[in-house]
C-alpha positions as CSV (number, residue, x, y, z in Angstrom):
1,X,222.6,12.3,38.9
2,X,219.2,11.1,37.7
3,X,218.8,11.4,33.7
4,X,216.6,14.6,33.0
5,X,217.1,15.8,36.4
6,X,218.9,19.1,35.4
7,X,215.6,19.9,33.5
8,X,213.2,20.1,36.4
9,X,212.4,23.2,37.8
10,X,215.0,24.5,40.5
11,X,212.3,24.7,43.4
12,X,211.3,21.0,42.4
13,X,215.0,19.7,42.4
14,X,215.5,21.0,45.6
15,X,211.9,19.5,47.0
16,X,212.5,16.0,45.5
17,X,216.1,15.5,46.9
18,X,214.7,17.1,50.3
19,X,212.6,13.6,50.5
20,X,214.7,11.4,48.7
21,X,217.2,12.1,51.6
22,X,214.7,12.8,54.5
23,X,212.9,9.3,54.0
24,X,215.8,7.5,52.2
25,X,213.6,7.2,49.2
26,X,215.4,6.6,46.5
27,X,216.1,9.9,44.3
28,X,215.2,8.8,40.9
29,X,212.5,6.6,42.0
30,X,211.2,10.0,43.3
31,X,211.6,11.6,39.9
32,X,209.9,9.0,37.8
33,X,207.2,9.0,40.1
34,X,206.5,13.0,39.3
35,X,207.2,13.3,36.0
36,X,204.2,10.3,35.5
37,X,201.8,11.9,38.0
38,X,202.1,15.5,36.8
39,X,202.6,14.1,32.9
40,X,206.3,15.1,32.4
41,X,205.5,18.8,33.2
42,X,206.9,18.8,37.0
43,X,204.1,21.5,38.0
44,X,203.8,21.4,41.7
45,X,200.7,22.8,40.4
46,X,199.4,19.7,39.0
47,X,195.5,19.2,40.0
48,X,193.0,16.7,38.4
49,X,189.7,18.2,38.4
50,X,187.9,14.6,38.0
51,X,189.5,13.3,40.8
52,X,190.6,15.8,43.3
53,X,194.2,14.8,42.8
54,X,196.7,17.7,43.3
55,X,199.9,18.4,43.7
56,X,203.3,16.7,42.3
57,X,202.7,13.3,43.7
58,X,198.8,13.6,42.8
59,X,197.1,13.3,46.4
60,X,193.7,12.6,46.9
61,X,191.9,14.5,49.4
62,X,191.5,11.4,51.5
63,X,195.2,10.2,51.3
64,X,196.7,13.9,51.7
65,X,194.6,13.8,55.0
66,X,196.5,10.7,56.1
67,X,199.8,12.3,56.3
68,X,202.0,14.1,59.0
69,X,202.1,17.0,56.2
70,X,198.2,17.5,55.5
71,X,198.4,21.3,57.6
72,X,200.4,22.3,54.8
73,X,199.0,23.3,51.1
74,X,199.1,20.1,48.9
75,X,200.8,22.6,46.2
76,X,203.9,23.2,48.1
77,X,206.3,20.8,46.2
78,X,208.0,20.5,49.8
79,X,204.9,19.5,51.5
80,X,203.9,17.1,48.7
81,X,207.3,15.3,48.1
82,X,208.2,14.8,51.6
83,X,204.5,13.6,52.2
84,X,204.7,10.8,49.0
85,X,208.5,10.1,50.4
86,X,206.6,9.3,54.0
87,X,203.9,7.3,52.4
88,X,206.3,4.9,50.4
89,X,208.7,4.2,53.3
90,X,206.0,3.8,55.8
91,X,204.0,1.5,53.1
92,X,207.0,-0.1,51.9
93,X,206.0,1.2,48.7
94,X,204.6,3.2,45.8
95,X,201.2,1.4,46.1
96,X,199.7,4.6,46.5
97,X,200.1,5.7,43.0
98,X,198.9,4.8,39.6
99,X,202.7,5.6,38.6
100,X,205.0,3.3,39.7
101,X,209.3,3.7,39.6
């Protein structure tokens, strides 16, 4: 189990290990990744009005667009976790984000 894990919303748990084990990404590199984007408050929610960035991963537009999950809203934690799992195993990588595991 990933330290703090217990303490993230349900909904988000669930979303999270969905990706982790979809994309083989692993699970806590997942969490650290969220908590960083969305500033420890694991709001699926999350949206920066400066840049556009939204979501629990913190997709811009442009990179949300790039994705096999851009027909879904960028707030559905489902959407947005499997979409960041995607990204990093298909980019070998969390170069997407500012946050890094």
């Amino acid at each position: 189990m990933v330290a703090g894990f217990l303490a993230i919303p349900t909904h988000v748990q669930h979303a999270l290990n969905l990706a982790s084990t979809t994309y083989g990404v692993p699970l806590a590199q997942m969490v650290s990744v969220a908590r960083c984007e969305t500033g420890g408050t694991f709001d699926p929610r999350s949206l920066n009005r400066s840049s556009g960035a939204a979501g629990l991963f913190q997709f811009l537009p442009s990179t949300w667009r790039r994705t096999p999950y851009s027909g879904f809203n960028v707030f559905d934690p489902y959407a947005n976790a499997l979409a960041a799992a995607y990204l990093v195993r298909r980019d070998h990588g969390w170069s997407e984000w500012q946050c890094r595991p």
